[in-house]
C-alpha positions in Angstrom: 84.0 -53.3 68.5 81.8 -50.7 67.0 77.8 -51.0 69.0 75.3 -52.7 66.9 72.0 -53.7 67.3 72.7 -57.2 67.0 75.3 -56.7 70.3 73.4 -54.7 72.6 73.1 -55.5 76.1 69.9 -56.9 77.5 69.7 -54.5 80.3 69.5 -51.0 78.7 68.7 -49.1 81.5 64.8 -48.4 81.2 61.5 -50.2 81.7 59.9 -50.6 78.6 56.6 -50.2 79.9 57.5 -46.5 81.3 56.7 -43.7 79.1 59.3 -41.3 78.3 58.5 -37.7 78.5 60.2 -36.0 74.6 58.4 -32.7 75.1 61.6 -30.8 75.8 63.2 -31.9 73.1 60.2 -32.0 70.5 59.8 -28.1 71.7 63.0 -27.3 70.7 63.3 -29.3 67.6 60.2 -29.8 66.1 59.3 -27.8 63.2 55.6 -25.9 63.1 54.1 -26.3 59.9 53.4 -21.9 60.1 57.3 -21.8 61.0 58.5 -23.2 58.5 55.9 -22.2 55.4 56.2 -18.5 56.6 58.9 -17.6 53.8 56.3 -18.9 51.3 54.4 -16.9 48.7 51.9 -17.6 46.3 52.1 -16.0 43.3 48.7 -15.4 41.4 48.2 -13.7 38.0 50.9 -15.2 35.9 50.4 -15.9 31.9 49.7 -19.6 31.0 52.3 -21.2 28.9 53.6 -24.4 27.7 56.3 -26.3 29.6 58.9 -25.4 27.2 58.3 -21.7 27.7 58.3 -22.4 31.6 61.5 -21.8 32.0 61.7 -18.4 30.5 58.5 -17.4 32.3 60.7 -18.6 35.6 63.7 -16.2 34.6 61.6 -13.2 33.9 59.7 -13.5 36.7 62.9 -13.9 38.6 64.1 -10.3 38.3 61.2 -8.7 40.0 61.3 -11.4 42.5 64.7 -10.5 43.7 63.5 -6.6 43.6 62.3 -7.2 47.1 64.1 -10.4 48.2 66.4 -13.5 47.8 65.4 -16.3 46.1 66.6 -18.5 43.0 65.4 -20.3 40.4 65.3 -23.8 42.5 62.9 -22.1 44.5 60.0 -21.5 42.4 57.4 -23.8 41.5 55.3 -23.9 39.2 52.7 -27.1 38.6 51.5 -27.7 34.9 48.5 -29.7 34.2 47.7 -32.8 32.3 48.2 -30.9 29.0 51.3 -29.6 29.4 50.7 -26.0 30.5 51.1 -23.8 33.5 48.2 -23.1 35.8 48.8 -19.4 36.3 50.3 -19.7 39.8 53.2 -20.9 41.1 54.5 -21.0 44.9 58.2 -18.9 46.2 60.4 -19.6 48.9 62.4 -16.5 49.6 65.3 -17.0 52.6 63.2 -15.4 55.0 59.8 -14.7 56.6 60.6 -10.8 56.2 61.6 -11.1 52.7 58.0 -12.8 52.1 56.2 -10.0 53.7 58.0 -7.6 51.5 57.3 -9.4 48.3 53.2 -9.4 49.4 53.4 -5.7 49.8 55.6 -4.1 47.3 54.6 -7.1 44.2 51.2 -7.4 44.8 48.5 -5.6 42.3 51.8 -4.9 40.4 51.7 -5.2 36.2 53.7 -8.0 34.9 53.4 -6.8 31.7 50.4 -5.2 29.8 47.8 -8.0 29.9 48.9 -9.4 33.4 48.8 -7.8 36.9 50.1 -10.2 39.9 48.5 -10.8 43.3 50.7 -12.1 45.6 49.9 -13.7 49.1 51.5 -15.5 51.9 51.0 -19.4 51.8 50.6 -19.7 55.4 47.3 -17.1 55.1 45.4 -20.0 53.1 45.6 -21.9 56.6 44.7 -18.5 58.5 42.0 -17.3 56.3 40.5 -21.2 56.5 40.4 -21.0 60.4 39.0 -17.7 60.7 35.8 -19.8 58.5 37.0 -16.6 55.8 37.0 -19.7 53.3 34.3 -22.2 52.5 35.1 -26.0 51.4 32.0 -25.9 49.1 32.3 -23.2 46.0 29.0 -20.7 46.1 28.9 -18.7 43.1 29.5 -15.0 43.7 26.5 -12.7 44.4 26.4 -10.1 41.5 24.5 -7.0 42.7 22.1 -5.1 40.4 23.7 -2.4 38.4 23.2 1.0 39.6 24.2 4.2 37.5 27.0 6.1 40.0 26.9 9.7 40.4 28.3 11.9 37.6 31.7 13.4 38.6 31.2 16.0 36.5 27.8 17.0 36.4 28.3 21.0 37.3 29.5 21.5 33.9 25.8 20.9 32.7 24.5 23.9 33.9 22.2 25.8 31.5 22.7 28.8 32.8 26.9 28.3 32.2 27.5 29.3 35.8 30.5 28.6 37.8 30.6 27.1 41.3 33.1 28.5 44.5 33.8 27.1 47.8 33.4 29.8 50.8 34.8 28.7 53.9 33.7 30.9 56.9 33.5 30.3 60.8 32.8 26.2 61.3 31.1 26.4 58.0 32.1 25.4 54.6 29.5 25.7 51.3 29.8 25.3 47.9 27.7 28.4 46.0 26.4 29.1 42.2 27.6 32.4 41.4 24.6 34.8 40.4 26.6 37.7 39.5 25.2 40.6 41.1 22.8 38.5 43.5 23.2 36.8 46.5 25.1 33.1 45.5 22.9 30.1 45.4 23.5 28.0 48.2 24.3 24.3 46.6 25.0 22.8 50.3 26.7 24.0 53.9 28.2 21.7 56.3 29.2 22.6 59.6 32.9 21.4 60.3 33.4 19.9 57.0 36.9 20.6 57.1 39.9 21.3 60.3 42.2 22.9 58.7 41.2 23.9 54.8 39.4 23.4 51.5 41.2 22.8 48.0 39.8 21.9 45.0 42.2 19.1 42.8 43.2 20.7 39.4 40.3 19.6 37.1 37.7 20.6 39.8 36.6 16.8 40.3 37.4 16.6 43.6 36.8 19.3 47.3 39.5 17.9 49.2 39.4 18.7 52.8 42.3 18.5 55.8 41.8 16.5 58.8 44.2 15.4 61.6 43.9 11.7 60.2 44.7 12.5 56.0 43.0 14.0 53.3 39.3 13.3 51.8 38.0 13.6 48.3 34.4 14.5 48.2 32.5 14.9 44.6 29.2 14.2 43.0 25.8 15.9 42.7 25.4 14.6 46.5 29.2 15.3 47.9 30.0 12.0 48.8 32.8 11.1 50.2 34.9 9.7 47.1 38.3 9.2 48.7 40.3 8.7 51.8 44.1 9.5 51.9 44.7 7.9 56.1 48.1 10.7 56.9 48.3 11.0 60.8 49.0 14.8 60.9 48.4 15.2 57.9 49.4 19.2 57.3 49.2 19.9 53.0 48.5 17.9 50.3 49.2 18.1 46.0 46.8 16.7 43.7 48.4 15.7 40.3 47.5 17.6 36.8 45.2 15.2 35.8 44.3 14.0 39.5 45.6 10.1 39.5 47.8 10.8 42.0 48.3 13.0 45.7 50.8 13.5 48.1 49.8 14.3 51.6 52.9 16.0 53.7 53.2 16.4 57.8 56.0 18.7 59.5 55.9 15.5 62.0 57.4 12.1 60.7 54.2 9.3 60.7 54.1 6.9 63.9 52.4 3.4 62.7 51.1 1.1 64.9 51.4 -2.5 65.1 47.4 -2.9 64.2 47.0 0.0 61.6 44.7 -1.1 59.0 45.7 1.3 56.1 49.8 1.9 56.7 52.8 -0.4 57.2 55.9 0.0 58.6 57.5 1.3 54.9 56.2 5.0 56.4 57.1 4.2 60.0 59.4 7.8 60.3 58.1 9.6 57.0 57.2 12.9 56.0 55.5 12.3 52.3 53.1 9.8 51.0 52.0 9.6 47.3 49.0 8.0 47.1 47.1 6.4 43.9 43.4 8.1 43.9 41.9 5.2 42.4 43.0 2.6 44.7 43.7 4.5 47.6 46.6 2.8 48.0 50.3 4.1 49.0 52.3 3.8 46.2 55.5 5.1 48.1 57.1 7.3 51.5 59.8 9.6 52.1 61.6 11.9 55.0 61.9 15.3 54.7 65.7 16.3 53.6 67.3 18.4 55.3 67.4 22.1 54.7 70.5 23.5 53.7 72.0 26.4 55.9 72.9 26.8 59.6 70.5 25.8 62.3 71.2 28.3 64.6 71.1 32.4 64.6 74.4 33.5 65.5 73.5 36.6 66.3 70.3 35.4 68.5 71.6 32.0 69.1 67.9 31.3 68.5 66.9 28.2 66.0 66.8 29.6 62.1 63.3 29.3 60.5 63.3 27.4 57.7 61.0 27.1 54.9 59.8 24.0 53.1 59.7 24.1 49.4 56.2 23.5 48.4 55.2 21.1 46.5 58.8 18.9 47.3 57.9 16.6 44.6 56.8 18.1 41.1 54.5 16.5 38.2 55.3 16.3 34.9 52.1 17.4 32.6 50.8 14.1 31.3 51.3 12.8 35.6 53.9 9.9 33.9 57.1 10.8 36.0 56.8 13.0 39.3 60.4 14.4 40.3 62.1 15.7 43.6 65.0 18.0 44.2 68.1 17.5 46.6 69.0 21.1 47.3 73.1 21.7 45.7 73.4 18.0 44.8 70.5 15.8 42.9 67.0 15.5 40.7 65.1 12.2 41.6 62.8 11.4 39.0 60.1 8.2 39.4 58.1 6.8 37.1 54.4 6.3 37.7 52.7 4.6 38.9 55.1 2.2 39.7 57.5 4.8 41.6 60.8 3.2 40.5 63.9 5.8 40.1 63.9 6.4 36.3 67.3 4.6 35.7 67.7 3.2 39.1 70.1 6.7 39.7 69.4 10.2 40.7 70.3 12.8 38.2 73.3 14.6 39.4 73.6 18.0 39.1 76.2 20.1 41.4 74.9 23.1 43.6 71.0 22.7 42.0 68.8 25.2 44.2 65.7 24.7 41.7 63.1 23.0 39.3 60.1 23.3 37.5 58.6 20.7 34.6 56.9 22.1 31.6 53.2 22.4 32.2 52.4 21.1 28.9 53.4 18.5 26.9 55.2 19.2 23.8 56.7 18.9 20.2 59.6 20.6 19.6 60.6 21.2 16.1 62.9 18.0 15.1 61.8 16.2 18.2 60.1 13.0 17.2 60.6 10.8 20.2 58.6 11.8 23.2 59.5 13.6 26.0 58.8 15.8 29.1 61.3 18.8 29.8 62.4 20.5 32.9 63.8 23.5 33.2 66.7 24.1 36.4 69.5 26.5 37.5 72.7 26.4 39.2 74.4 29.4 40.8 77.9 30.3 40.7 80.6 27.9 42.6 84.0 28.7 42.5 85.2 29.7 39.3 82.4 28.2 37.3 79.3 30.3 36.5 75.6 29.8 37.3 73.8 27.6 34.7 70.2 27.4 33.5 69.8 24.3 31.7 67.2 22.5 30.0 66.8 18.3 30.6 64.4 15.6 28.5 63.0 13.2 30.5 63.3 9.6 30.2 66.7 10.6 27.9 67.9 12.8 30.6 69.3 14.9 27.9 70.8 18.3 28.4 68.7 19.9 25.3 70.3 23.4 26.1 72.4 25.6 28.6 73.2 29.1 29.4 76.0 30.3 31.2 75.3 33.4 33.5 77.7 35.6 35.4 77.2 37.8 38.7 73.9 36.2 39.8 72.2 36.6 43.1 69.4 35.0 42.4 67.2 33.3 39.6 63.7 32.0 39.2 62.2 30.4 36.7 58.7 31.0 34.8 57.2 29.1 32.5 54.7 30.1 30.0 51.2 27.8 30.0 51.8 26.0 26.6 55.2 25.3 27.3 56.5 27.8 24.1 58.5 29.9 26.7 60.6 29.7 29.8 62.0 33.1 31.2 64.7 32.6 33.5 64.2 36.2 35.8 68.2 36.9 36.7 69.0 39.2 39.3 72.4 40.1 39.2 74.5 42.1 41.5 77.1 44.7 40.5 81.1 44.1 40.8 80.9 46.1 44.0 77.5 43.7 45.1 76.0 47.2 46.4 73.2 47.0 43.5 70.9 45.0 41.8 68.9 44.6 38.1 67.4 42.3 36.7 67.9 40.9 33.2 65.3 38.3 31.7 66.6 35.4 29.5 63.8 34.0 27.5 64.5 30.2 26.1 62.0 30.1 23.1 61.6 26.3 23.8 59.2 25.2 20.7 62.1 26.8 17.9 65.0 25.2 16.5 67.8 25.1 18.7 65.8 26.9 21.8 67.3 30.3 21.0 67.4 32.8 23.8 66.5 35.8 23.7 67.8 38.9 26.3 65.5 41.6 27.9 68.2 43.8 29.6 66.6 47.2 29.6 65.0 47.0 33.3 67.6 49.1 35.3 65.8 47.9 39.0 64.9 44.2 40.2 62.1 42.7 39.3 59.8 41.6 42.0 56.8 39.8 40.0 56.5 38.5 36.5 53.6 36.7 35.3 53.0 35.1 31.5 49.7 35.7 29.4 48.2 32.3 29.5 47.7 30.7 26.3 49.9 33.9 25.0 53.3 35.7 24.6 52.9 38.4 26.3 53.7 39.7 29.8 53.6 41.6 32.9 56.2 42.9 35.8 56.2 45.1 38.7 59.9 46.4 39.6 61.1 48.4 42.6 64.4 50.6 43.1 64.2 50.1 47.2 64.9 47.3 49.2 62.3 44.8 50.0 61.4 44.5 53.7 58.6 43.6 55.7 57.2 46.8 57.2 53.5 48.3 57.0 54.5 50.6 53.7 54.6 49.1 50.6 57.7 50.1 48.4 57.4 52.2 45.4 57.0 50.0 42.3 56.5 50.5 38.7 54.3 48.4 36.4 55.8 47.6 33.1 54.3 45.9 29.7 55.5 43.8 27.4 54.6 41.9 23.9 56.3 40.7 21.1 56.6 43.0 17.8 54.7 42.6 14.6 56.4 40.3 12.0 55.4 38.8 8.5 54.6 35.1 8.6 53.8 32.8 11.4 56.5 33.3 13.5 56.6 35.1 16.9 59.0 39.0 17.2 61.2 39.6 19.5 59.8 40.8 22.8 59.6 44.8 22.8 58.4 46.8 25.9 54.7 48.5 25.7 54.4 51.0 28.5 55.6 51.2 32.3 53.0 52.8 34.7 55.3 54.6 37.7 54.7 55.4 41.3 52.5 52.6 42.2 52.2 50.2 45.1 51.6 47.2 43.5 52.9 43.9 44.2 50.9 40.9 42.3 50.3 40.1 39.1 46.4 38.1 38.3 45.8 37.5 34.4 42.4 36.0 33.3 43.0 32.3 32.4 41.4 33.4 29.1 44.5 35.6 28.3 43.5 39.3 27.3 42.3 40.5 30.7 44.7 40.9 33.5 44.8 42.5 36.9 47.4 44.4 38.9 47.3 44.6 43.0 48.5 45.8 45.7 47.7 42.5 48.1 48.9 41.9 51.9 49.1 45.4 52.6 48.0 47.8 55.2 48.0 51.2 53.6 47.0 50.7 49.8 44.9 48.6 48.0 44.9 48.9 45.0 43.2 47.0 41.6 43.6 47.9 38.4 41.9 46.2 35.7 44.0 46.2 32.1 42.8 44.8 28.7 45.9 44.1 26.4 43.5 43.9 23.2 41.4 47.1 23.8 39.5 47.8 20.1 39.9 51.5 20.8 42.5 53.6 19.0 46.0 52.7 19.1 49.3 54.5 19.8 51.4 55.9 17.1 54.2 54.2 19.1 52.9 51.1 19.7 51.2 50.2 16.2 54.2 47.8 15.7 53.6 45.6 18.9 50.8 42.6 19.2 48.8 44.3 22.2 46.9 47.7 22.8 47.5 48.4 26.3 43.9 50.3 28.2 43.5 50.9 31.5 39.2 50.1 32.0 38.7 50.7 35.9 40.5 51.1 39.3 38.9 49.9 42.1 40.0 49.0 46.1 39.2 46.5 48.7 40.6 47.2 52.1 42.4 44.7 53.4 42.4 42.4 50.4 44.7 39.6 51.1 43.6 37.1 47.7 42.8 37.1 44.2 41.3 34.7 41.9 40.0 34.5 38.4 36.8 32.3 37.9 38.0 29.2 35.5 35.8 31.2 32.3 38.0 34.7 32.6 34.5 36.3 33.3 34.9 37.6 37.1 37.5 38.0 39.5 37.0 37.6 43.3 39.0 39.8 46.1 38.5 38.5 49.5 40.3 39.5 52.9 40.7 36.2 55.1 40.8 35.9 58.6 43.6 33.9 58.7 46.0 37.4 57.7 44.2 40.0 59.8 40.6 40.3 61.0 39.5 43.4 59.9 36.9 43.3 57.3 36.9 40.2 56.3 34.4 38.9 53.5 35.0 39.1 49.2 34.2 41.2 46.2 33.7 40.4 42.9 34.0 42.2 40.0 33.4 41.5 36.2 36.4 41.3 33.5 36.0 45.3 33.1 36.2 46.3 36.6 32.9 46.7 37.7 31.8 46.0 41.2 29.1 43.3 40.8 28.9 42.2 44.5 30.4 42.8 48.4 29.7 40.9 51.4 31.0 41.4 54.5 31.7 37.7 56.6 33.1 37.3 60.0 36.1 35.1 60.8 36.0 34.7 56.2 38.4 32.2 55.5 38.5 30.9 51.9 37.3 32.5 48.6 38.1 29.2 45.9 36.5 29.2 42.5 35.6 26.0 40.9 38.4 24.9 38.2 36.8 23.3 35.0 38.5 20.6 32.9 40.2 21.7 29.5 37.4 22.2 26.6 36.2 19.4 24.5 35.3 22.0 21.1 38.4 21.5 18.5 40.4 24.8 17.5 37.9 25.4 14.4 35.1 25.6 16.7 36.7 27.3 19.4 37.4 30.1 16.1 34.0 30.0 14.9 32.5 31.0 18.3 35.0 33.9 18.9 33.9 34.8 15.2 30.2 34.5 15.6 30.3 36.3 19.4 28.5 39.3 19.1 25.6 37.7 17.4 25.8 35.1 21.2 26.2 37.9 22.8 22.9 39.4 21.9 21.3 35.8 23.1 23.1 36.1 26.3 21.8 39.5 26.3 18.4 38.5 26.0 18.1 35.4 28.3 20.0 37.9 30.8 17.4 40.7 30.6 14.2 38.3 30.7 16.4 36.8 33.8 16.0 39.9 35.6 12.6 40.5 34.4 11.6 37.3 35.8 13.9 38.5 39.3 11.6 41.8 39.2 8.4 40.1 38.1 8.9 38.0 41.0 9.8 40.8 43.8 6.2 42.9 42.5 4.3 39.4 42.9 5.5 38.9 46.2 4.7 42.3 46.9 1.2 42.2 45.9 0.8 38.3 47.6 1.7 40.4 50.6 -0.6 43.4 50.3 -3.7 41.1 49.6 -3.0 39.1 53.1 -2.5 42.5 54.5 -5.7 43.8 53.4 -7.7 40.6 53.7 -6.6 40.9 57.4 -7.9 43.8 58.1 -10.7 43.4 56.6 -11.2 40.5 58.5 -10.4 43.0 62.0 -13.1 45.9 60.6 -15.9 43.0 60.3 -14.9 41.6 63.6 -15.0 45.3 65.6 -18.3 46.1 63.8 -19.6 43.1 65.2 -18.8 43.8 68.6 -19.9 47.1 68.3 -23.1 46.4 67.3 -23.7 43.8 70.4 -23.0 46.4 72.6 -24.9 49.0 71.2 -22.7 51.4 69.3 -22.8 53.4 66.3 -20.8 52.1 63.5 -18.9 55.4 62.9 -18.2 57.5 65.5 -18.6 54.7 67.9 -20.6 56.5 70.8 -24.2 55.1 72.3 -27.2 57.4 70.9 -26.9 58.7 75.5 -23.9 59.7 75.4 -24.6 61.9 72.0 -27.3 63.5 74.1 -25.2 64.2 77.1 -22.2 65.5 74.7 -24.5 67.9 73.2 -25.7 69.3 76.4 -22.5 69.8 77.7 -21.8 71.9 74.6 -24.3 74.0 75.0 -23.8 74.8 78.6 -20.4 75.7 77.7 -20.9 78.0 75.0 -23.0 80.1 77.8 -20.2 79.8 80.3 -18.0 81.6 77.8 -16.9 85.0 79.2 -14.7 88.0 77.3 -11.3 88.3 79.4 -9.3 92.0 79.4 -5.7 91.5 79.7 -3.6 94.5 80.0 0.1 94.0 79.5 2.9 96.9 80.3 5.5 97.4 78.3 9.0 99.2 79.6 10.6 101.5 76.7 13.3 102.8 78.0 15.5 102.1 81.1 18.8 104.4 82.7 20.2 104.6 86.0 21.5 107.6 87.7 24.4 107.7 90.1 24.7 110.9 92.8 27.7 111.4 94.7 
């Protein structure tokens, strides 16, 4: 018969009275409250609806739920109150404690949609936060402090004077410096190891960002503050976006977090890259570094191959809404900001890609409506296919055109400022591969149907091209030797080029101008203004050259060149020895040389020169690091304004003039007044010394000019007569020898 309580036997075994001891088992099978709430989130932030729209707020918030984890619909609840609606909130169980952790990291301070944003927290953290007293029982309304006006980011562009700011870092020492033209900068402030490694300014010259062992700071404001804190152990270079919302901080050794880091999680546990949100200061995703194509190891040597890293690995598009990353030979990853999602959940694949660049402006192209952000990429040749240059829309991930090219080496790619242009430079090798030349293969981006357009009259390779910002025309230095690191820089020839005069408002084709021959040059510096443009001989140790070029000289023009849009003049030539950087100040106005430390320590300091050529300054610095001028932001004046002041500039220019020439009548007034401050306390000095020693004199008897008592004027006297008696006439008789022989006998 089955056991029953009605048939048990009276003696079961135990005395009632004895306590039993459960703690074994209650151990292993009770449940703890933290235990078993641990997979719990709370979900803050959500839109309040009716109950009958509940369910559909359930389903959509469902998808991003399951981004990060597992969990179903059962599994969400959400209260509603006495009138029917939703509370804003609602509490998740996901399968595991891990999943919930993910979902408070990756989900929380994320949009929802455009009026929403969710916060998301663990349940069991309500509990925590209550014991650790973080949480009061009794609501206190929250303390609102008094408004207090913040610093203005931007306040440099306010000076009267117009004047442009640098960054000089030298020694320990980094300062930030008004440029005075011809006079010693004005020291703004100087800060003794400011910096560990190097000084950059971000892109619209908001931020000084300086490198540390521990990440990157942002530092701004009439007071340099300390704005921003990126926390990168090791952190080795960083890339501000264009309009500086974003920054990725990179370092050659993968990031080791610790179990109590306050600022990373284990997501960059192993990784190379962060990108960062400036505003929040938040990591907003990590990656590894891939690994570089090619062998390891030096067969020759059987020493480890040196490998470079493509800088910047991950590019921005211009309005900082997508920021992509190449795969070397296999992919493009693009992301969209700020969320960092994989634009289509896919990488774009594209066999044997070596490169990439975005457009650095935004856009229209003629019968484009929709919008869209273009990259420009190549592929060489693999197998029997040819090498491609191709042109993608981003989000369609269109190909908008393609070139096929044959018998290239090598290809980089160039694109103009505005976007109008993107020259694909094509070195190509000859059937026997014994040779090279370079053709250029211009994609007019902004025309119907991107035509391309062929310059294939440079017989040697091309070494350096730069585009005329804000312009069509262009500059390159060729060479018919072989490039290779020794002391003497190869022969190289600078060339000229602009498009040709046609009737309407479109642009010619592209016609060459001059070539200069038998130079050393090797870089390529136009003025951001356009116009102005300077060509160097730079790293070097036996020329160094500059030569200062103005493509719209208002002289007399060539017979042979009246048909092109530029009148090539050559306005100076000047050297710095040593010079190892050159950089434009943001207005086109001066250019600074400077010879760092960091490439040889031999003169080290900077120059700079106006547009023309003219040495304005020199200053010699030892252990001169950095020379950095101060970018400005892109002008607020519309085009008609901008026209009207290039109209109306030589009536400025005689203002400029002016408040220039009383500027240095006020320097010169001031040098003569310190002069004479300093000739009056001179002189009242020694007057003040004559009244003292007349004084004394006269205390101890003596005359007031010759300084002698009226005794020892007697005595002198006497001593001159006696000596005037003493005097005797003295005969001296000095012989004198004519002539001199000498006379041998035998």
């Amino acid at each position: 018969m089955a056991p029953s309580f009605d048939n048990l036997p009276e003696d079961n075994g135990y005395d009632s009275e004895e306590e039993l001891d459960f703690s074994d088992l209650r151990e292993q099978y009770d449940v703890r409250l933290e235990q078993g709430l641990d997979a719990f989130v709370v979900i803050d932030g959500l839109p309040v609806v009716p109950e009958e729209s509940k369910q559909k707020l359930i389903k959509f918030l469902l998808k991003k739920l399951n981004q990060v984890g597992k969990t179903k619909e059962d599994n969400i609840f959400m209260p509603l109150n006495d009138d029917g609606m939703s509370e804003g909130y609602a509490f998740v169980e996901y399968q595991t404690p891990e999943q919930a952790i993910a979902a408070t990291k990756a989900l929380h301070g994320t949009p929802l949609d455009k009026k929403h944003t969710l916060a998301v927290n663990k349940l069991t953290d309500i509990d925590r936060y209550g014991r650790e007293g973080r949480i009061d029982d009794e609501y206190h309304a929250p303390r609102i402090d008094e408004f207090r006006e913040q610093e203005h980011l931007r306040w440099w562009l306010g000076d009267p004077n117009g004047r442009d700011q640098m960054v000089m870092y030298r020694g320990e020492n980094v300062g930030v410096f008004w440029n005075r033209k011809k006079d010693n900068p004005e020291n703004i402030l100087d800060r003794k190891n400011w910096t560990e490694f190097f000084v950059q300014w971000s892109p619209l010259g908001t931020y000084l960002a300086t490198i540390h062992t521990q990440g990157a700071q942002l530092w701004g404001g009439p007071s340099w503050t300390k704005l921003h804190k990126f926390p990168h152990p090791g952190c080795n270079l960083i890339d501000i976006s264009p309009s500086e919302k974003y920054i990725t901080t990179w370092s050659f050794k993968p990031i080791e977090v610790s179990e109590d880091d306050p600022f990373l999680t284990v997501k960059e546990d192993g990784k190379n890259y962060i990108i960062w949100d400036v505003e929040t200061e938040k990591p907003l995703r990590s990656f590894q570094t891939h690994d570089l194509p090619g062998p390891t190891i030096d067969e020759a040597t059987g020493q480890p191959v040196k490998k470079k890293i493509p800088w910047p690995a991950f590019k921005w598009s211009a309005d900082d809404k997508y920021v992509a990353r190449m795969l070397e030979g296999q992919s493009i990853s693009v992301y969209e900001l700020p969320k960092m999602n994989l634009l289509d959940k896919t990488s774009i694949k594209i066999e044997g890609v070596r490169d990439f660049e975005w457009a650095p402006a935004s856009l229209q192209r003629e019968g484009q409506k929709a919008y869209e952000q273009l990259f420009c990429f190549w592929t060489p040749e693999i197998g029997s296919n040819p090498a491609k240059v191709g042109l993608m829309n981003i989000p369609q991930k269109d190909i908008v055109r393609t070139r096929n090219l044959f018998n290239v080496t090598d290809a980089k790619l160039h694109w103009q400022s505005q976007g109008s242009y993107v020259c694909v430079k094509v070195d190509r090798h000859s059937k026997s591969k014994k040779s090279l030349a370079t053709n250029l293969e211009i994609f007019r981006v902004k025309e119907k149907g991107v035509p391309v357009e062929v310059v294939d009259s440079i017989k040697d390779t091309v070494i350096n091209f730069a585009w005329e910002p804000k312009g069509d025309r262009f500059v390159l230095i060729t060479t018919a030797e072989v490039i290779a690191a020794t002391a003497v820089p190869p022969k190289t020839a600078v060339s000229f080029f602009c498009p040709e005069k046609v009737k309407g408002v479109g642009v010619g084709n592209f016609k060459h101008i001059r070539t200069i021959e038998k130079k050393n040059s090797n870089a390529i510096y136009w003025s951001p203004k356009g116009r102005f443009v300077v060509v160097a001989t730079v790293h070097s140790q036996q020329s160094f050259d500059l030569d200062f070029w103005d493509l719209d000289f208002e002289g007399e023009k060539v017979d042979s060149e009246k048909d092109l849009t530029a009148n090539l003049q050559l306005m100076n030539t000047a050297d710095h020895y040593g010079v190892t950087d050159i950089e434009w100040d943001p207005t086109g106005r001066f250019v600074a040389t400077s010879a760092s430390v960091w490439k040889h320590a031999m003169e080290n300091g900077y120059h700079i020169y106006s547009l023309s050529g003219e040495l304005l300054r020199e200053e010699h610095i030892e252990k001169f690091k950095q020379f950095i001028w101060r970018p400005r932001p892109a002008t607020l004046l519309s085009r008609e304004e901008q026209k009207s002041i290039r109209k109306n500039l030589r009536d400025y220019s005689k203002d400029f003039e002016e408040q220039d020439r009383i500027e240095e009548d006020k320097e010169k007034g001031a040098i003569v007044e310190e002069r004479r401050r300093m000739l009056s306390e001179w002189l009242a000095w020694r007057e003040k010394v004559a009244e003292d020693l007349r004084e004394e004199r006269a205390e101890m008897g003596l005359d007031e000019e010759s300084g002698l008592g009226v005794r020892e004027e007697e005595a002198e006297e006497e001593a001159g007569k006696e000596g005037e008696q003493e005097k005797q006439v003295v005969e001296e008789i000095v012989e004198e020898v004519l002539d001199e022989t000498e006379e041998i006998v035998g």
